[in-house]
N, C-alpha and C positions, 0 to 999 in steps of 0.2 A: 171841283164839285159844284154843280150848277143846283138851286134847288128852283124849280117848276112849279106855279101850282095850273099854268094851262101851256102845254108847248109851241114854242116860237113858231110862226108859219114856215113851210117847206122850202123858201130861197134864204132866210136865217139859219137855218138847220145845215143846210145843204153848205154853207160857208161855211158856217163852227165848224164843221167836221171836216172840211179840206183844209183849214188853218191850223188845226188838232195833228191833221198825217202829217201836212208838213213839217210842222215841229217835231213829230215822236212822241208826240200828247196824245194822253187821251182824256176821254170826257165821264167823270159819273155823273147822270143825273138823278137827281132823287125826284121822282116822278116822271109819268110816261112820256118815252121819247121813241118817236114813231124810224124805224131803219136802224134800232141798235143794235149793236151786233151781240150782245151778251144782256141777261137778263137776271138779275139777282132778287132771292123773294125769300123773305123766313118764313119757314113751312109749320115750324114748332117751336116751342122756348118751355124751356122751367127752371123755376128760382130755386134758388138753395141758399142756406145761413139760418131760416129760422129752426132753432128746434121746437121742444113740445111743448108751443103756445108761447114762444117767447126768444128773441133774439131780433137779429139785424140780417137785413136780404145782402148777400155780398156778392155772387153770383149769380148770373142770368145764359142758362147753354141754350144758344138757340142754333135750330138747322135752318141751313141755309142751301138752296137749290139754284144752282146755273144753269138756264139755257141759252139756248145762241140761234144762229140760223147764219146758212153760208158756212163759210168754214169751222167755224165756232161752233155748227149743228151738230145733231147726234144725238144721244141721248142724256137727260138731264143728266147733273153732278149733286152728288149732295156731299154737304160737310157739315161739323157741329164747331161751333166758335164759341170759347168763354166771353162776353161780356160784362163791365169792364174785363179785359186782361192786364196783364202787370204794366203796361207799356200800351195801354189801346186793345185794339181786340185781337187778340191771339187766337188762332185756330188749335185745336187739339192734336197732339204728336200725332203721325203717320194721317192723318184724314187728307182724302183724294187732292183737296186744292191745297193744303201744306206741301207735297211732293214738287209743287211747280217750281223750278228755278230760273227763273227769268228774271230780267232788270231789278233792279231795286225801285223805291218810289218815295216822291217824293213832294211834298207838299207846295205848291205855287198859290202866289196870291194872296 
């Protein structure tokens, strides 16, 4: 995970992202990166744990919206993730991006 606050110029980019396929990497960045292929954005969120006028926020559901372009395109995805989840953020049984089984993942760096 890269975090950006203005993005690399277009011959740094254009590397990361060939160094990245070679590997079987890929790149999140947290701020805009111009040619990505997937785009992620929470569309909504609301808290829950307080009751009435008193308690502790312990969850945050927020939706979260994919789009892509190229093969990735089509039409957005959306899914609702608990924030924390027990383990990180866990997405909610059956929603559209839980169904994906593909590689595992794993933290570098």
């Amino acid at each position: 995970m890269l975090g950006v606050t203005e993005p690399p110029p277009g011959r740094v980019r254009a590397r990361i992202t060939a160094q990245l396929r070679t590997g079987g990497a890929v790149l999140l960045a947290a701020g805009p990166w111009k040619g990505a292929d997937l785009r992620f954005r929470v569309t909504g969120a609301v808290w829950e744990g307080l009751g009435r006028g008193h308690g502790v926020l312990r969850h945050r559901l927020v939706t979260v919206e994919v789009s892509g372009r190229g093969a990735a395109g089509g039409v957005p995805r959306r899914a609702q993730w608990w924030l924390p989840g027990p383990y990180g953020a866990q997405p909610v049984a059956g929603g559209p991006l839980a169904t994906h089984g593909g590689g595992g993942m794993r933290v570098v760096g």
